[in-house]
N, C-alpha and C positions, 0 to 999 in steps of 0.2 A: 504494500500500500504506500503510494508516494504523496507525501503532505508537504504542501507548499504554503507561501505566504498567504496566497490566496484563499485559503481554506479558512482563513481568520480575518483578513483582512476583507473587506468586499466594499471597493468606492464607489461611488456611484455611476452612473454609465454615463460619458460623454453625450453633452446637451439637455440635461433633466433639469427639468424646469421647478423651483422651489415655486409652490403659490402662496404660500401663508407666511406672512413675517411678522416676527416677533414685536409688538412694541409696549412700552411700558412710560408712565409718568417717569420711574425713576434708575430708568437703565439708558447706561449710553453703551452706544457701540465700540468695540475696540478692534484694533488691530495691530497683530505683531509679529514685525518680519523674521523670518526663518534664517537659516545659518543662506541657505543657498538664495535666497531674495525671495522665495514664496510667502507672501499676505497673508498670517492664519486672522480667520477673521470670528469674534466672539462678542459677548458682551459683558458688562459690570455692574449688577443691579446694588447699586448702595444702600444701606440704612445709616439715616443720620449718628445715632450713638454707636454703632458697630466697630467693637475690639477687635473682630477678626475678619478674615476675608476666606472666603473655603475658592477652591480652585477644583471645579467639579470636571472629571473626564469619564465621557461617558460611554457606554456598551458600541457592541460594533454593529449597530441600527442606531443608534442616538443622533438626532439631527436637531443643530440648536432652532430652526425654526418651527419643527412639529414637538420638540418636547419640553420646551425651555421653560415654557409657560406655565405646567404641570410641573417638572423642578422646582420652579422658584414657587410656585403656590404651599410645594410640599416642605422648604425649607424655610419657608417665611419665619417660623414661629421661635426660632434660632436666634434672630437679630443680628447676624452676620450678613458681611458683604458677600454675594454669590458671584463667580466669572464662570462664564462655561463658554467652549470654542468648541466651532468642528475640525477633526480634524482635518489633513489637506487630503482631498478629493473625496470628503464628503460636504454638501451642503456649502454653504458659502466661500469656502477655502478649496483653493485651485490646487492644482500641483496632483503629481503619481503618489501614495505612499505605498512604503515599505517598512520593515521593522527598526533601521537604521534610524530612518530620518524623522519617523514618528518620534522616536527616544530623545532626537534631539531637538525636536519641537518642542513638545514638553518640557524641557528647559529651557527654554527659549521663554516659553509662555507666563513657568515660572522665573525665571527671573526678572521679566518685565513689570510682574504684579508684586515680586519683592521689592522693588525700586522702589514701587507707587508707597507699599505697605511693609517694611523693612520690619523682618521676624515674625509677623503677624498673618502669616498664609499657613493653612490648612490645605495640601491636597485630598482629595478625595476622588477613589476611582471604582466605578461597577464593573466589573466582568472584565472587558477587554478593557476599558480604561483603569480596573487595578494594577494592570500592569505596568502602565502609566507612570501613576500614584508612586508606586512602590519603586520604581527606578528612580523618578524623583526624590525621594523621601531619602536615597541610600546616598545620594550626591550632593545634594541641596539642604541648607539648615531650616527645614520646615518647622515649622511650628506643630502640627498634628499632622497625622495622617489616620484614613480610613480607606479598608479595605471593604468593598462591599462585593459578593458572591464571587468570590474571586478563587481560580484555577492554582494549582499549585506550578505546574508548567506545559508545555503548549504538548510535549512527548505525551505525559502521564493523560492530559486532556484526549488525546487521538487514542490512543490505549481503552480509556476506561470509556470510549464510543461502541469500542469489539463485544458484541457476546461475550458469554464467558467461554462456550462451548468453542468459540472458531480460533480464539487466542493462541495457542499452540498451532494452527496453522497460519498468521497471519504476522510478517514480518512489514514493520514499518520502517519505510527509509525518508527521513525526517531532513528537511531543506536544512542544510548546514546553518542562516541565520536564525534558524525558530531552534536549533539545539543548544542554545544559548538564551533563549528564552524562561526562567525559573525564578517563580516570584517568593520562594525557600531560600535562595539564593541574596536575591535584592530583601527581604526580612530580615537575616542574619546580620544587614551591615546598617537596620533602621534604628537608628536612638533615640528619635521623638516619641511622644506619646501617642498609640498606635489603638483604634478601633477597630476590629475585623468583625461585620458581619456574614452571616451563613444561615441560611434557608435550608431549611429541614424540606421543602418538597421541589426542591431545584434540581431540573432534570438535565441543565447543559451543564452545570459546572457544580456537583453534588458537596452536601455541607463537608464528607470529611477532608476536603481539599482544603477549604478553607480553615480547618480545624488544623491541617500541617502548616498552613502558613503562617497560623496561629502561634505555633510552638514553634517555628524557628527563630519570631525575633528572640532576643535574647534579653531583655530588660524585662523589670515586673512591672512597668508602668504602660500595662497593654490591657487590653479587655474582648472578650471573647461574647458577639450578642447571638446567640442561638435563637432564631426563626422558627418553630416548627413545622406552623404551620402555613409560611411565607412558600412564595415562588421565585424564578431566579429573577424577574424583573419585577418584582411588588415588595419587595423585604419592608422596605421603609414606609411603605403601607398598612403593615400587620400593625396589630393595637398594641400602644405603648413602643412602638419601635423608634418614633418620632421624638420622643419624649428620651428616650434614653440616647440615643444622636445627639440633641439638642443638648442634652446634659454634660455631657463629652468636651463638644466643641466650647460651651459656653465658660468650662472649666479652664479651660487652657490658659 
């Protein structure tokens, strides 16, 4: 079985027309250039007394102008500042990606929002954007991080897709930059203060992934929110999940 970037990455098709844009009394739009001159384009929804600012990356369907809306309505109650961008070649940002230049976007993104907010950035990443998060988090002096339903690595992810039954016949040959993909790895080297959500009925990226990722950082100032009865896109949904998020960030 040969897995490639594309099995995870999936941008959008050349000429897709967004119809619905985002707007808000109190978000402006940002934009922030890439190592190689590509425009990631996002926005900054402020709250006037907001101590923090969360740096939201999001699953690989997330588009800041069908979700942003539902985001910030679900984050509202925080009092943080929210930035969520798409990434390049989804949604408003141009350019090819790949696993490379996604990681350095991400820095890119965050360091622009460190500028504006110096120590006071939260990343926060779901699914494919924990991966995000958690490369961030291991490079950059973030303030918190949160992992939300998030894969242990992209191998063990394509693995735990097989039956059990076909496993012993089915050899995976894994695209050289996705075998460097291991958010166990990027864990081990996070020192901030660390939320890791996990959804008890999440069927892409199953809780006990999240549970290893869990236990590789290495400090006690982490927290483990078990979902049970969450799904892999609804976590922060389930009752009380909002409330203990909000608790996290506002502690920081």
């Amino acid at each position: 079985m040969r897995i490639t970037e594309r099995h995870f990455i999936r941008p959008d098709p050349a000429g897709t027309v967004i119809q619905k844009r985002f707007a808000g009394n109190t978000v402006s739009e940002l934009a922030v250039p890439a190592q190689d001159g590509v425009q990631l384009q996002g926005i900054l929804a402020e709250r006037a007394q907001a101590r923090t600012t969360v740096l939201y990356f999001g699953g690989n369907m997330f588009h800041l102008d069908q979700h942003a809306e539902s985001l910030l309505g679900l984050l509202s109650s925080c009092d943080t500042n929210i930035a969520v961008f798409d990434y390049r070649g989804y949604g408003r940002s141009k350019g090819a990606p790949d696993v490379e230049n996604m990681k350095a976007d991400a820095l890119a993104v965050f360091d622009a929002l460190n500028t504006r907010y110096p120590g006071r950035v939260v990343v926060h990443g779901q699914s494919l954007g924990s991966f995000m998060a958690a490369y961030v988090a291991q490079a950059r002096p973030v303030l918190g991080t949160v992992l939300e339903t998030t894969a242990t690595s992209a191998t063990e992810l394509a693995r735990s897709k097989i039956p059990w039954y076909a496993k012993p016949f089915v050899q995976i040959d894994m695209q050289a930059s996705l075998q460097q993909v291991d958010n166990r790895i990027a864990a081990s080297r996070i020192t901030a203060p660390t939320l890791v959500v996990a959804a008890g009925k999440d069927d892409q990226t199953p809780s006990w992934m999240g549970k290893r990722v869990f236990d590789a950082i290495p400090h006690k100032n982490k927290r483990l929110l078990m979902l049970d009865e969450a799904g892999h896109n609804n976590a922060l949904h389930s009752q009380g999940a909002i409330a203990s998020y909000c608790s996290f960030v506002q502690a920081l």
